[in-house]
C-alpha positions in Angstrom: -8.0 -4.5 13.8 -10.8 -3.5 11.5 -14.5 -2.8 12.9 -16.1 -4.7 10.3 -14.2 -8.6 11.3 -14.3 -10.9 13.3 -12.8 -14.3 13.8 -13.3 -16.6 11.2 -14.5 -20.3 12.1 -10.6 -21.2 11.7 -7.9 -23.0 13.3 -6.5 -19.6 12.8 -6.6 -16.8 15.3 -4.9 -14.7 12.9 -7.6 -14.9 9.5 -10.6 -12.4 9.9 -13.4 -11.9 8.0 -15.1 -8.7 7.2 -18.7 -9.0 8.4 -19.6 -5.4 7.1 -19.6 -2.8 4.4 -17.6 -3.3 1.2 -15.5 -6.3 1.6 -18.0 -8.3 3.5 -17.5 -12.0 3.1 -13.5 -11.0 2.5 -10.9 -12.5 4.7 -7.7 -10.7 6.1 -5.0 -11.3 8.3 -4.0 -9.6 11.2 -0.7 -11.1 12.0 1.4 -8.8 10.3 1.6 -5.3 11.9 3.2 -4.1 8.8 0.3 -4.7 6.5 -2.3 -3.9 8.8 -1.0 -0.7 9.0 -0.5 0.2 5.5 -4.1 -1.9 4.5 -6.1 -3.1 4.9 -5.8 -5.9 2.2 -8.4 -8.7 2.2 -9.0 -11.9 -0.1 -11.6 -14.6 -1.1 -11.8 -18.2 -2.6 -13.6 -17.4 -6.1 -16.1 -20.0 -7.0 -13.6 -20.9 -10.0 -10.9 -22.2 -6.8 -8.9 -19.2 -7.3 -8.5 -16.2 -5.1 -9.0 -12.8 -5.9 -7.5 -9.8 -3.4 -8.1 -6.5 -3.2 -8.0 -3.2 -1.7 -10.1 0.3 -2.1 -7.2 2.7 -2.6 -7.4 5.1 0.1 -5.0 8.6 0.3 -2.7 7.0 2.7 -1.5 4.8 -0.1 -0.6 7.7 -2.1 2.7 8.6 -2.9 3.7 12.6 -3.6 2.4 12.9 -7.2 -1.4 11.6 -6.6 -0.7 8.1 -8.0 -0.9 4.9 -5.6 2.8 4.5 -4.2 5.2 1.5 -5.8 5.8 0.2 -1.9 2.6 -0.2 -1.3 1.6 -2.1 -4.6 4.9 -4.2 -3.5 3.4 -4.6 -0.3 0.0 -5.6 -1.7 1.6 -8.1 -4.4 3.5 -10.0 -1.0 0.2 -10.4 0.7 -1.5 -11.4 -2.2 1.3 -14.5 -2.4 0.5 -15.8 0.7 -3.3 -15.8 -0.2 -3.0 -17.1 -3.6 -0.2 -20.1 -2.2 -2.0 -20.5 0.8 -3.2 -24.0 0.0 0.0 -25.0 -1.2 2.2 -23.5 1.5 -0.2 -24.8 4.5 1.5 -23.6 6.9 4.5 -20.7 7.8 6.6 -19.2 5.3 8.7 -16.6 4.0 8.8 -14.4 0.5 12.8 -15.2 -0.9 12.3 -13.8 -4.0 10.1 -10.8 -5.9 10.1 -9.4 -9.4 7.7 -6.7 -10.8 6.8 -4.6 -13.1 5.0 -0.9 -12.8 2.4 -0.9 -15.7 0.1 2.0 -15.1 -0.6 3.8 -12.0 -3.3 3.8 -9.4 -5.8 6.4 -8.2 -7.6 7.5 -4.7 -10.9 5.4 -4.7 -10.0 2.7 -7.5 -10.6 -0.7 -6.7 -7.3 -2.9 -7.1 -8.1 -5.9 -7.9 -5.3 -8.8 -7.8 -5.5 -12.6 -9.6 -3.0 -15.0 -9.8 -1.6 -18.3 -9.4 0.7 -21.4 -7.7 3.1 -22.3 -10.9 4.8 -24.9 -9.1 4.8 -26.3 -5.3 7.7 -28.5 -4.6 9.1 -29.7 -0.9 10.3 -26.4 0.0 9.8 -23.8 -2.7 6.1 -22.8 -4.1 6.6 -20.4 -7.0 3.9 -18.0 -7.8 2.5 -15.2 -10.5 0.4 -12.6 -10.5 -1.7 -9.7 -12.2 -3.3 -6.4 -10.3 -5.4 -4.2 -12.0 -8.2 -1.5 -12.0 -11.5 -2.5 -13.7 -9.6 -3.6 -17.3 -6.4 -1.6 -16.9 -3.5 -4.1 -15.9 -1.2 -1.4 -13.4 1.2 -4.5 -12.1 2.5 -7.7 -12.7 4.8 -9.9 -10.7 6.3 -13.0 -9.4 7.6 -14.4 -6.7 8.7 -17.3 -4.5 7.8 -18.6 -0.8 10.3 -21.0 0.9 8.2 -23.1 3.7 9.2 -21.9 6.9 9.6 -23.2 10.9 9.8 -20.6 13.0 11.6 -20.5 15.9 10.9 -18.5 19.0 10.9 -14.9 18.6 14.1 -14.0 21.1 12.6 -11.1 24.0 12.3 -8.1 23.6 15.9 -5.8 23.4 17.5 -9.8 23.5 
């Protein structure tokens, strides 16, 4: 994982927080090997109750024409779910359904900056929105909806 975390004072082995630089203060997770790879993505309770996400675009998230690539503001928008449904979900889950839209593009050093929110919680379903942009230019909006989850146990390896 990242230098700059440690373990947060959390039930949750998984949640980090950056202790250095840029996003100090930020939490992460490091449970899913697919976003730390293509992160790092981090998030924080505003003092508002909301929580704000973001990333410092880096040349690894570009795609072939200079411009962040569409995956990984996908990418981005699905963690950004699980932060901004966190407190409604407590607990596992899984994404069952995602909409977007492409706005503007992205750049190598920009700040993306992501807001959104819980627009209903029932038993099993939470449904959630969201906005990403740079400064004052919206690049991405979406939607999308978490079904709580129990996992099983993962079968072994080549099962």
């Amino acid at each position: 994982m990242h230098e700059l975390t440690k373990m947060a004072a959390s039930p949750r082995p998984d949640l980090h927080v950056a202790t250095d630089g840029e996003f100090a203060g930020w939490q992460t997770w490091i449970r899913d090997s697919f976003e730390t790879h293509v992160g790092p993505f981090w998030h924080r309770l505003e003092a508002d109750g909301g929580v704000r996400c973001a990333f410092r675009v880096e040349k690894k998230h570009l795609n072939g024409s200079g411009n962040v690539h569409g995956g990984c503001f996908m990418a981005f928008a699905d963690y950004c779910l699980f932060a901004i449904g966190r407190h409604a979900l407590n607990g596992k889950g899984v994404t069952v359904n995602f909409g977007c839209e492409f706005l503007d593009a992205g750049h190598e050093g920009e700040l993306i900056e992501c807001t959104g929110e819980v627009t209903r919680a029932g038993n099993s379903l939470i449904f959630l929105r969201g906005q990403m942009r740079c400064g004052e230019r919206l690049l991405f909006t979406f939607s999308g909806t978490i079904k709580r989850a129990k996992w099983k146990s993962a079968p072994p390896p080549n099962a």
